[in-house]
C-alpha positions as CSV (number, residue, x, y, z in Angstrom):
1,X,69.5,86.8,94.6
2,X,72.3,86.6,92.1
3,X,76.3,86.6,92.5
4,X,78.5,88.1,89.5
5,X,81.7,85.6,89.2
6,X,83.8,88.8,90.0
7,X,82.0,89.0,93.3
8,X,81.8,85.2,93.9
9,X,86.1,85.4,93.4
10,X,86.3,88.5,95.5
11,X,84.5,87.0,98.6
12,X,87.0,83.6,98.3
13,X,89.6,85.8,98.0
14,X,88.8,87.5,101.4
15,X,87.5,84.5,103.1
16,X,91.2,83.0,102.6
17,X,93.3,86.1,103.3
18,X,91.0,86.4,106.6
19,X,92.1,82.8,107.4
20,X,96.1,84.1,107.6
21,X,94.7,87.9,109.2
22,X,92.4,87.0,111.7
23,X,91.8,90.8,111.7
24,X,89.2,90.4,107.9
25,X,86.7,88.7,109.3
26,X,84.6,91.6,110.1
27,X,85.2,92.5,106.5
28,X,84.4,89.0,105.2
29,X,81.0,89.1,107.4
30,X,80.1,92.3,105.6
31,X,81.1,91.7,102.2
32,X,78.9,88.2,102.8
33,X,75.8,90.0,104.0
34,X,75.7,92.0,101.1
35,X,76.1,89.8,99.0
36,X,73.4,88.0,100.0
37,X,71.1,90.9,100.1
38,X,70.6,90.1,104.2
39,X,69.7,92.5,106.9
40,X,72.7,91.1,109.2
41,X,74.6,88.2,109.4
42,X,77.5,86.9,112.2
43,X,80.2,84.5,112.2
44,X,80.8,82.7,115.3
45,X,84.2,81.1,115.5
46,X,85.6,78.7,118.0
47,X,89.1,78.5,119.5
48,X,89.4,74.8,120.0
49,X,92.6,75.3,122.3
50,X,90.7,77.6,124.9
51,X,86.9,76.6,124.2
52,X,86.2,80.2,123.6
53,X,84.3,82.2,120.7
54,X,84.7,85.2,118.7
55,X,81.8,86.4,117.4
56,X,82.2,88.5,113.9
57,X,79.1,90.1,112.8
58,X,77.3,93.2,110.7
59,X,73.6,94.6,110.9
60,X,73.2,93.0,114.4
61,X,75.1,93.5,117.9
62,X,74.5,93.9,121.6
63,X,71.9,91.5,123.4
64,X,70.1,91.0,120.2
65,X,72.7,89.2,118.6
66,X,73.6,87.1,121.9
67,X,70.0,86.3,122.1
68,X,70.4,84.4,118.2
69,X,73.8,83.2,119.3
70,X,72.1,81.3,122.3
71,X,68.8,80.5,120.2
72,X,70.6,78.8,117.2
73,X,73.4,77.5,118.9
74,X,72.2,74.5,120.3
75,X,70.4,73.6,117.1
76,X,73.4,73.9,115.3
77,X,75.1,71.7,117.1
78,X,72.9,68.8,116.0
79,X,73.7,69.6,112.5
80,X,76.2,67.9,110.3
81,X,79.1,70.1,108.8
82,X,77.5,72.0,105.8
83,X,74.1,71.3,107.2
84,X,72.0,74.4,106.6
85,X,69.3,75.9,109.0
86,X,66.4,78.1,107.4
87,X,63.4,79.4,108.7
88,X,61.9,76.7,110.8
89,X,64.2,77.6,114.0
90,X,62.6,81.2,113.5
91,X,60.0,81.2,116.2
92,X,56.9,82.4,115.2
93,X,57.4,81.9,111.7
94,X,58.3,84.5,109.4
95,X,57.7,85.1,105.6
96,X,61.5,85.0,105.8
97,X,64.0,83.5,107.8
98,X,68.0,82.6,108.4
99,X,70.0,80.9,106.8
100,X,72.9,78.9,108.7
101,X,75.6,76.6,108.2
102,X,77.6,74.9,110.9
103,X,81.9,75.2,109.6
104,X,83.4,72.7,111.4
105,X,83.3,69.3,112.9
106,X,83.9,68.7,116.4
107,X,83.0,71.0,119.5
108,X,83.5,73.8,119.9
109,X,82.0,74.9,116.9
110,X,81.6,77.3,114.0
111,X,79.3,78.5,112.2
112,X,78.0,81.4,110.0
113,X,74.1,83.0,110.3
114,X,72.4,84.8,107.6
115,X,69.2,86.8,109.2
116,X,66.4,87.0,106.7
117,X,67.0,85.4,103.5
118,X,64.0,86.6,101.4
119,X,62.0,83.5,100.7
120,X,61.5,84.1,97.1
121,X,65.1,83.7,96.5
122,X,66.2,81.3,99.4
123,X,67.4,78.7,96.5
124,X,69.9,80.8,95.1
125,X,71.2,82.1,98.8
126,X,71.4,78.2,99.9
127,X,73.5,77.6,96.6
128,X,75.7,80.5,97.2
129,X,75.9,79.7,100.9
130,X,76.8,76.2,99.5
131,X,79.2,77.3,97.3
132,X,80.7,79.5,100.1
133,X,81.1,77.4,102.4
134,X,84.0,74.4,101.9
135,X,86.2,78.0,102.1
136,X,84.9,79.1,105.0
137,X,85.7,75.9,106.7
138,X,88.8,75.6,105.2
139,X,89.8,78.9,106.4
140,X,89.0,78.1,109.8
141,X,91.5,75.2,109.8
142,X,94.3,77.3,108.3
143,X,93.5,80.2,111.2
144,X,92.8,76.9,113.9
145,X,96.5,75.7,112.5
146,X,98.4,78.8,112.4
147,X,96.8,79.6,116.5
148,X,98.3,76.0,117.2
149,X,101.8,76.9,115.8
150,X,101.7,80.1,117.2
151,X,100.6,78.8,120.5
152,X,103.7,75.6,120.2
153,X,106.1,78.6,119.1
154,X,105.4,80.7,122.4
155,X,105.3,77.2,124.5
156,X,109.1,76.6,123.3
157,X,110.5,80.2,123.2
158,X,109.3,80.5,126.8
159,X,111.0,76.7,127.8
160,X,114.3,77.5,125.9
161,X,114.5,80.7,128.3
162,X,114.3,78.6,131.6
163,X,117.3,77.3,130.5
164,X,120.4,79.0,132.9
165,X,122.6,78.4,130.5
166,X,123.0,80.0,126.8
167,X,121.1,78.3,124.3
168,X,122.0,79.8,120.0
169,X,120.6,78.5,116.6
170,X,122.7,79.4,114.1
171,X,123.1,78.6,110.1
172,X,125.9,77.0,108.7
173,X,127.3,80.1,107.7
174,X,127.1,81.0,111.7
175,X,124.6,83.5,110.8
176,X,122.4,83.6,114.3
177,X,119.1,82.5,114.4
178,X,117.8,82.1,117.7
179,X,119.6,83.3,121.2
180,X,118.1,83.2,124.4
181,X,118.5,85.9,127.1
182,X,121.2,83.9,128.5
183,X,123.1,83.9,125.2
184,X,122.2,87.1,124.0
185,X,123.7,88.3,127.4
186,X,127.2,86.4,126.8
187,X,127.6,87.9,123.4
188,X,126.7,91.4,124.7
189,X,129.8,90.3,127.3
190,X,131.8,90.3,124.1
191,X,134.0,87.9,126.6
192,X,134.4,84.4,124.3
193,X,131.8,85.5,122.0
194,X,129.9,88.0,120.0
195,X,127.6,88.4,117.2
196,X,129.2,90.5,114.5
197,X,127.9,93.9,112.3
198,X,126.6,91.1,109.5
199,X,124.6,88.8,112.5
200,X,127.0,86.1,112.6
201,X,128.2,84.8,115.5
202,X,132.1,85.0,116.4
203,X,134.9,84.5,119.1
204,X,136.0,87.0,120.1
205,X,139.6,85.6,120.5
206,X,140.7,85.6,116.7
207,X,143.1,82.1,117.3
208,X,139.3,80.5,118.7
209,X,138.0,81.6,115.5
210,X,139.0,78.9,112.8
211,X,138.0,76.3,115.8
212,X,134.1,77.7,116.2
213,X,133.8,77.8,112.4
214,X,135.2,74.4,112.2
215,X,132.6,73.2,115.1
216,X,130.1,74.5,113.7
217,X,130.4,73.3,109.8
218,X,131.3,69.7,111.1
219,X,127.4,70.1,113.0
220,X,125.8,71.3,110.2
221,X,127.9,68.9,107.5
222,X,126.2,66.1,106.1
223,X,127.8,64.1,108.6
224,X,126.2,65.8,111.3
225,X,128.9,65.5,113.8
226,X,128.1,66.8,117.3
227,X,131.4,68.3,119.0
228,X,132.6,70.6,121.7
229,X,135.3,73.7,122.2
230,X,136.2,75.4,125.6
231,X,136.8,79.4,124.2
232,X,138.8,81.7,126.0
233,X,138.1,84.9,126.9
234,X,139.8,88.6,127.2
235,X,138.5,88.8,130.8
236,X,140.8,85.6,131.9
237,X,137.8,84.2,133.3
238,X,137.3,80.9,133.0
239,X,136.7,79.7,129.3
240,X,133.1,79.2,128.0
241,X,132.0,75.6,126.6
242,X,130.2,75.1,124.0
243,X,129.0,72.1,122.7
244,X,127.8,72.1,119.1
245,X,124.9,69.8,117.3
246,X,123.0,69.5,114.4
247,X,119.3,70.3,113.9
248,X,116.8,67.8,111.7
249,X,116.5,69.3,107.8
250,X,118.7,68.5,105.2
251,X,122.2,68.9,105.2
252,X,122.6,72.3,103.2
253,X,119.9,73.7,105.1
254,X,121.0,72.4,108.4
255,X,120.9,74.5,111.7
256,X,122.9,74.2,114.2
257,X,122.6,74.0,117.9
258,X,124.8,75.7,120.5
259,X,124.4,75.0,123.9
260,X,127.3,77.6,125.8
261,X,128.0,77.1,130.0
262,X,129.9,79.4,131.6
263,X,131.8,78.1,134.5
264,X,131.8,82.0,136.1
265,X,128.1,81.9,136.3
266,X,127.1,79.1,139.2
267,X,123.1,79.0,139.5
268,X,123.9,76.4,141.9
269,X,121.0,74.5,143.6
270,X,118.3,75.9,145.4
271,X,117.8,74.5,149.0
272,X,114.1,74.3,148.6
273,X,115.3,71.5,145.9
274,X,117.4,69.1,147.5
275,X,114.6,69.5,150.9
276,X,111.6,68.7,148.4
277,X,113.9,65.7,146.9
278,X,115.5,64.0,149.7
279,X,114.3,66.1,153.0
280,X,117.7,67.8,154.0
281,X,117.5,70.1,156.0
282,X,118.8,73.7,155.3
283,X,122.0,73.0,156.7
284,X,122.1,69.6,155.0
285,X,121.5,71.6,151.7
286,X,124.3,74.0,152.0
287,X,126.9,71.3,152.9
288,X,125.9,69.5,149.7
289,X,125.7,72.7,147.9
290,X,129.4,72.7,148.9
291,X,130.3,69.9,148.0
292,X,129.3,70.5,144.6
293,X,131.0,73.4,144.2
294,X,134.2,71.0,144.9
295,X,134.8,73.7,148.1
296,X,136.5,70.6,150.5
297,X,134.4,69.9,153.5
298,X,137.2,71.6,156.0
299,X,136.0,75.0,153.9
300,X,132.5,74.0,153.9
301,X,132.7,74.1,157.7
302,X,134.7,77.2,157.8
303,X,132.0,78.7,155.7
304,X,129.1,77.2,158.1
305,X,131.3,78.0,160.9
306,X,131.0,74.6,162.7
307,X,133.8,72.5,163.4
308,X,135.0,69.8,161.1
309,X,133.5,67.0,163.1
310,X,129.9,68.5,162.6
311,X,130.3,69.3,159.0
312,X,131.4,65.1,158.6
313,X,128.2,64.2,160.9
314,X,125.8,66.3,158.0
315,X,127.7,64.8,154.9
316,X,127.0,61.4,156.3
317,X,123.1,62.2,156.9
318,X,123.3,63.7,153.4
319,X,124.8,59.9,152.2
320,X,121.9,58.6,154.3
321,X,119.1,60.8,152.6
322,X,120.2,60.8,149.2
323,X,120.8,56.7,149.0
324,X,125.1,57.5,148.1
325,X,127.9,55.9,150.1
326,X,131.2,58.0,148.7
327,X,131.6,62.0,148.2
328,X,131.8,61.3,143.8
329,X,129.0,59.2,143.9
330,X,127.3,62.3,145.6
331,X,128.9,65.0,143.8
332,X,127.5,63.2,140.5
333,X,123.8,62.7,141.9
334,X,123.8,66.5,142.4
335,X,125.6,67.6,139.3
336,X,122.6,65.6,137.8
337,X,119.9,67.0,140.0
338,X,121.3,70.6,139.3
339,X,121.2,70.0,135.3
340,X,117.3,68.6,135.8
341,X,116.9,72.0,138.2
342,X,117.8,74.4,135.2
């Protein structure tokens, strides 16, 4: 068994695109079979974040090829990476045999089968399979890495959108990079801000709009100066704030961070919260709930409609539970509790 250096190049070439396109690996199987001259071959690979396998493989399927799977890999395991298997694992012997080599280092593992390697020309597959090799493995660590990044990226996306409040990347030219739901949402509002034809972001109020620019250059400067701007809105609601951050990366590359509350949208804080944190009790909860909201506890007891007497007896089981003495020394453990709560 021979390999021409066009075919040699051609399999590396397809091993490494396979390790960007998961999607080649049954092509890479196939192209390797052939050119070892095998009747099937099968690449098991391992998914070290789930402990699962996916199992590539051509001339072979169906319980016949779990039945190899199960009969080699325990053997394999005991091999070092690069160790190659040949035909004393078949069982009884044959005149030929497979040909294996285990692709990576630690559990769970990979490793690549050839099924009957004709003897007479087992050296040259074993250099080939050699040769092959160190870019199999290597591919396997640039698909294992790109899974991990994919895997952190969906991890954060998903943690920036339990945020309640809007949450923007943007570039130093204010081109947007990243919104969440809650921010796409406000610039949809086009009430304080918006994202332009062009994908930059903008006020809406054309007297705010030298001020955001300005906020958001001194972020991404080489300075890096963190800052903040209340924006006011066509609606007459109450303005947004943003407050305004740099990113890590070097200063003409810089991104910048937005973080924009909006004082019209109250997720306030969930009963179940302040009972699982300090054992109010439900009427307990909405009195402090109240009280955050700056309300005045003679409208908190209109709203509960118990007198004013009652309402004072729950604010002072409240100061009790949560460890406070005054009504700000309250107000500031649950403004702090709600932050931690979004």
């Amino acid at each position: 068994m021979t390999a021409t250096l066009q075919r040699f190049s051609l399999l590396i070439t397809a091993i490494h695109d396979a390790g960007t396109d998961p999607g080649r690996w049954d092509e890479v199987i196939a192209d390797i079979t052939t050119a070892f001259g095998t009747v099937a071959g099968f690449l098991v690979i391992a998914d070290p974040a789930g402990g699962r396998h996916s199992v590539h493989a051509c001339g072979i399927g169906g319980q016949e090829l779990r039945d190899r799977i199960d009969g080699l890999a325990e053997r394999m395991a005991r091999h070092p990476v690069r160790g190659l298997a040949d035909a004393e694992f078949e069982t009884p012997p044959t005149p030929s045999g497979p040909l294996a080599a285990r692709l990576s280092a630690d559990p769970p593992w990979s490793w690549i089968c050839l099924e009957s390697v004709d003897s007479q020309s087992d050296s040259d597959a074993r250099t080939l399979l050699n040769a092959l090799v160190p870019h199999l493995v290597q591919a396997l660590r640039t698909r294992s890495r790109l899974a991990e990044l994919a895997w952190e990226r969906t991890l954060a996306l998903a943690t920036l959108e339990k945020a309640r409040h809007g949450i923007l990347i943007v570039a130093p030219d204010t081109a947007l990079i990243f919104a969440n739901s809650r921010a796409a949402d406000l610039t949809a509002d086009l009430d304080g801000l918006a994202v332009d034809a062009f994908g930059r972001l903008r006020a809406t109020s054309p007297a705010a709009q030298p001020r955001l620019h300005r906020l958001i250059a001194d972020a991404a400067g080489p300075a890096g100066m963190s800052g903040s701007l209340a924006l006011t809105r066509p609606s007459v609601k109450r303005p947004l704030t943003i407050h305004a951050g740099p990113l890590d990366g070097q200063p003409q590359h810089r991104a910048v961070l937005l973080l924009v509350f909006d004082p019209e949208h109250d997720p306030g804080l969930p009963p179940t919260t302040l009972h699982e944190l300090y054992g109010l009790t439900e009427t307990e909860s909405l009195v402090a709930r109240g009280v955050l909201r700056g309300d005045g506890l003679p409208a908190v007891a209109a709203q509960l409609c118990v007198s004013l007497s009652t309402a004072r007896t729950h604010l002072q089981h409240i100061f009790v539970k949560t460890g406070t003495h005054r009504q700000a020394e309250l107000v500031r453990l649950l403004a702090t509790v709600a932050l931690a709560a979004q």
